[in-house]
C-alpha positions as CSV (number, residue, x, y, z in Angstrom):
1,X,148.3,134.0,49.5
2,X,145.2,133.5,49.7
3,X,142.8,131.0,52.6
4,X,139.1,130.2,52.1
5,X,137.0,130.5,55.3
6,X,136.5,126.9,55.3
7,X,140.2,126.2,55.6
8,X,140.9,128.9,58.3
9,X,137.5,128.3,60.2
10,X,138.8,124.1,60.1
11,X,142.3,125.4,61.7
12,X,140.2,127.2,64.2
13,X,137.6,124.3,65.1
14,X,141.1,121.9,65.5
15,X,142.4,124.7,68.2
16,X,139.8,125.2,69.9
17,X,139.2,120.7,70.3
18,X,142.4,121.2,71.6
19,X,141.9,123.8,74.3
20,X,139.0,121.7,75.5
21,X,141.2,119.1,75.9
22,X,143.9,120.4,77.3
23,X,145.9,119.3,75.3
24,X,149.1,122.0,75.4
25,X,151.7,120.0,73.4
26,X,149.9,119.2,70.8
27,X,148.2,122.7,70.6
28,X,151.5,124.4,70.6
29,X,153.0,122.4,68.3
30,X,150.5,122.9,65.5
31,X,150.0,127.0,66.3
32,X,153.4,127.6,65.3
33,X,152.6,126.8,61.9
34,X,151.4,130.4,62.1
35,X,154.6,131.9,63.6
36,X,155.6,134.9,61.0
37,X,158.5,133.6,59.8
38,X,156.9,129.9,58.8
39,X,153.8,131.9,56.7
40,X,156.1,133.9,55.3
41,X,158.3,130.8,54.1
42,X,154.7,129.3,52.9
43,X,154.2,132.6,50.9
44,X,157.5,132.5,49.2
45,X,156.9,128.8,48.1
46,X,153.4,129.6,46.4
47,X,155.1,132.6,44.5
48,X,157.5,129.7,43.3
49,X,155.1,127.4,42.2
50,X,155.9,127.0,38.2
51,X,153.2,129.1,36.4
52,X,151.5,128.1,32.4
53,X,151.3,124.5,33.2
54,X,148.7,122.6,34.9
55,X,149.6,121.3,38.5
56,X,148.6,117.7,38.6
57,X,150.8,116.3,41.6
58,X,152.5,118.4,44.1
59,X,154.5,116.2,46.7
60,X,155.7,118.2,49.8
61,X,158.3,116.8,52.8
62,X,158.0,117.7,56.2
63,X,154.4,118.6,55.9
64,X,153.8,118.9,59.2
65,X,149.8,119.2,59.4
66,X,149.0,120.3,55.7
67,X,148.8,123.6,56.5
68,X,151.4,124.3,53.0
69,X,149.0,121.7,50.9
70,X,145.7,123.4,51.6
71,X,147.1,126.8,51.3
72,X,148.7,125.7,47.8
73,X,144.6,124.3,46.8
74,X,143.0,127.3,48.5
75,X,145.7,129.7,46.3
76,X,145.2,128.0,43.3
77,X,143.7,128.8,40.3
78,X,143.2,126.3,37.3
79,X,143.4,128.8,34.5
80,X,147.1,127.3,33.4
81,X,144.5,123.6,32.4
82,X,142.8,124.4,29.1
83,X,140.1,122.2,29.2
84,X,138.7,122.6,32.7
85,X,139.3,124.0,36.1
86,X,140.9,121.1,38.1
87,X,143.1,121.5,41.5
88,X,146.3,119.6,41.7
89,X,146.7,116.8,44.2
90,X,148.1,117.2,47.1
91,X,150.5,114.4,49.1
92,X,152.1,115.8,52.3
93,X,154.5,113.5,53.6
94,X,155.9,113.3,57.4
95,X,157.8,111.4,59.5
96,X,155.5,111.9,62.6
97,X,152.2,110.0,62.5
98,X,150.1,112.3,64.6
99,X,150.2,114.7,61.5
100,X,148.6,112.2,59.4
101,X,146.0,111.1,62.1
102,X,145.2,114.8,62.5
103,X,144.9,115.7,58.6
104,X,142.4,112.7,58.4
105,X,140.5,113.6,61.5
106,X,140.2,117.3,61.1
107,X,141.2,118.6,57.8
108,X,139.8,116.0,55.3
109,X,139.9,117.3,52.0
110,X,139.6,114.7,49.0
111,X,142.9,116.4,47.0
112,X,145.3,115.7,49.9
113,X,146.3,112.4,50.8
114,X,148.6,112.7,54.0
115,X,151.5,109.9,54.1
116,X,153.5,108.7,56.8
117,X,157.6,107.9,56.3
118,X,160.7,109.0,56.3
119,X,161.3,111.4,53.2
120,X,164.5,108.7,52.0
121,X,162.3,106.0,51.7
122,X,159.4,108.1,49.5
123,X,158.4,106.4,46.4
124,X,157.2,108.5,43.7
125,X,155.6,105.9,41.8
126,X,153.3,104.8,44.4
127,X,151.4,107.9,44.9
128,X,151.3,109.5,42.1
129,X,148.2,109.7,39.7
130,X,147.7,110.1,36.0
131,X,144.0,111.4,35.7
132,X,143.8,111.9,32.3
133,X,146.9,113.6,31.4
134,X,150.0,111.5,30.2
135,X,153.0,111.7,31.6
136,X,154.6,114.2,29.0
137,X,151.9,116.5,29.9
138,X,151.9,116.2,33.8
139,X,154.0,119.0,35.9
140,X,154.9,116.9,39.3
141,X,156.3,119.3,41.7
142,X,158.3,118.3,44.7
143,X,158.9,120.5,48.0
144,X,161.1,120.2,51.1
145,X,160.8,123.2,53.4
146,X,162.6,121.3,56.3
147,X,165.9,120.5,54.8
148,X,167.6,121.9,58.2
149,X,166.0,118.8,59.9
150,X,167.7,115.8,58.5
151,X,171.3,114.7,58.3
152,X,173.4,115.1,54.5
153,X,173.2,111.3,54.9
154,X,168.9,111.6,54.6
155,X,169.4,114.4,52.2
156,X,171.0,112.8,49.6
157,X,169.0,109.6,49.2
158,X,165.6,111.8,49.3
159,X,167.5,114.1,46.4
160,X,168.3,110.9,44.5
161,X,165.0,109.3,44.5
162,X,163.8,112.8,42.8
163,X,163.0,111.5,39.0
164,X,164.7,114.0,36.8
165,X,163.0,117.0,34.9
166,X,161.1,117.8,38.5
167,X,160.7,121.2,39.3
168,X,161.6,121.4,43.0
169,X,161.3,123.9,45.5
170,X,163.6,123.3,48.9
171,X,164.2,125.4,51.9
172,X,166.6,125.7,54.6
173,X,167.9,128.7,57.1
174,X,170.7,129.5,59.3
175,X,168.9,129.5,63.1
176,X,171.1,127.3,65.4
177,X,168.6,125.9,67.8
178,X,168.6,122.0,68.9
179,X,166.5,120.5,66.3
180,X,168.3,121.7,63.5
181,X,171.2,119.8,61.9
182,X,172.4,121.0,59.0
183,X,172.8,124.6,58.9
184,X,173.7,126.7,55.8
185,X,175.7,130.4,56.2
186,X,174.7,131.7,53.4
187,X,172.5,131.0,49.9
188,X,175.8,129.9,48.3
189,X,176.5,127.4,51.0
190,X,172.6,126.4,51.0
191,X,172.9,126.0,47.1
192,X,175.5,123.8,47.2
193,X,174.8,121.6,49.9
194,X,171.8,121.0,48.7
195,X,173.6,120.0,44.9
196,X,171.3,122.4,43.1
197,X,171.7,122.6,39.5
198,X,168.5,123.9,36.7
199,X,168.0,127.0,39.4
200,X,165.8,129.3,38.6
201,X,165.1,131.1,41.3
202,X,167.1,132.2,44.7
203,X,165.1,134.0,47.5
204,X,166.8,134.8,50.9
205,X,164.5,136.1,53.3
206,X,164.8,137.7,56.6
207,X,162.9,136.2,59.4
208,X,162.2,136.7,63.2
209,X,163.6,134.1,65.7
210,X,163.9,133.4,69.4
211,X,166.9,135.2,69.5
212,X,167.6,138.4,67.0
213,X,166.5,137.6,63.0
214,X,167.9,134.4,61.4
215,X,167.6,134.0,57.4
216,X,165.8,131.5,55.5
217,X,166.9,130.3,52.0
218,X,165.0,129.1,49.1
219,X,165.8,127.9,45.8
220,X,163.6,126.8,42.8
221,X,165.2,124.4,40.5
222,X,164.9,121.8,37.8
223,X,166.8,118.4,38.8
């Protein structure tokens, strides 16, 4: 994994606007983005990305504050493009506006475009951009690393609206606090709630919680 100084002295800059402000909420809300166990879950993602293609459009779900979309820019090198270096761009989706506002305000970076919505409702066609590749030649990759935070109801339509042939990383875990909803046991049980067919790769990984370690599950997968 790798982050530029600009990106991390930007995070920084954002934390410390924050501080003056005293604003606590929003200042604890965005520092646990960097809890251990939600970088580690960022690190497994960029080790999934698909690899000998070029990455043109990279949608992600519950982005939060784009921290996942700048470290996928910041990782990225453009040596699977054989005509020129180019970074992929980046649209980081969330429910809650204040990420967007945020992401506009602080973190401005012309290859992320931060959307507000509900993940259900997402329309592929809208965002997406063909610069110069066609579409038989363009690798769109779709991520949901907060698949514990909506109903199967909210699940299912977002799966559904997925055009088929996307290469799709999702993630989910089995900590039972509050805000989480739909739980998985196990990978097995994550896999197929989740209705994951294509998969090519399964990664469980161990994480720290509130309360003892939990487990967080990932899959890579072709719809």
């Amino acid at each position: 994994m790798i982050i530029k100084a600009g990106t991390l002295s930007g995070w920084f800059n954002y934390i410390r606007d924050l501080n003056d402000s005293y604003e606590p909420d929003n200042l604890g809300r965005f520092t646990e983005s960097f809890w251990e166990s939600q970088l580690a879950s960022k690190e497994v993602v960029l080790r999934l990305l698909p690899k000998g293609f070029p990455l043109v459009n990279v949608h992600i779900f519950g982005g939060w504050f784009g921290i996942l979309g700048q470290l996928i820019l910041d990782s990225y090198d453009g040596s699977y493009n054989r005509n020129e270096r180019s970074l992929p761009h980046i649209y980081t989706c969330d429910i809650d506006p204040k990420c967007e506002a945020v992401i506009n305000q602080f973190f401005h970076n012309p290859n992320i475009t931060a959307i507000t919505g509900d993940m259900q409702d997402y329309k592929y066609d809208r965002y997406t951009l063909y610069t110069g590749y066609t579409p038989r030649t363009l690798v769109d990759v779709v991520i949901n690393c907060s698949t514990e935070h909506v109903t199967q109801e909210v699940y299912d339509a977002w799966f559904d609206n997925i055009p088929a042939d996307t290469y799709y990383i999702i993630q989910g875990n089995n900590l039972d606090i509050p805000e989480h909803c739909r739980l998985s046991k196990d990978m097995e049980e994550f896999e197929k709630m989740n209705r994951c067919e294509g998969v090519v790769e399964r990664v469980t990984t161990d994480c720290p919680g509130p309360d003892g370690m939990f487990q967080r599950f990932t899959i890579a997968a072709v719809k």
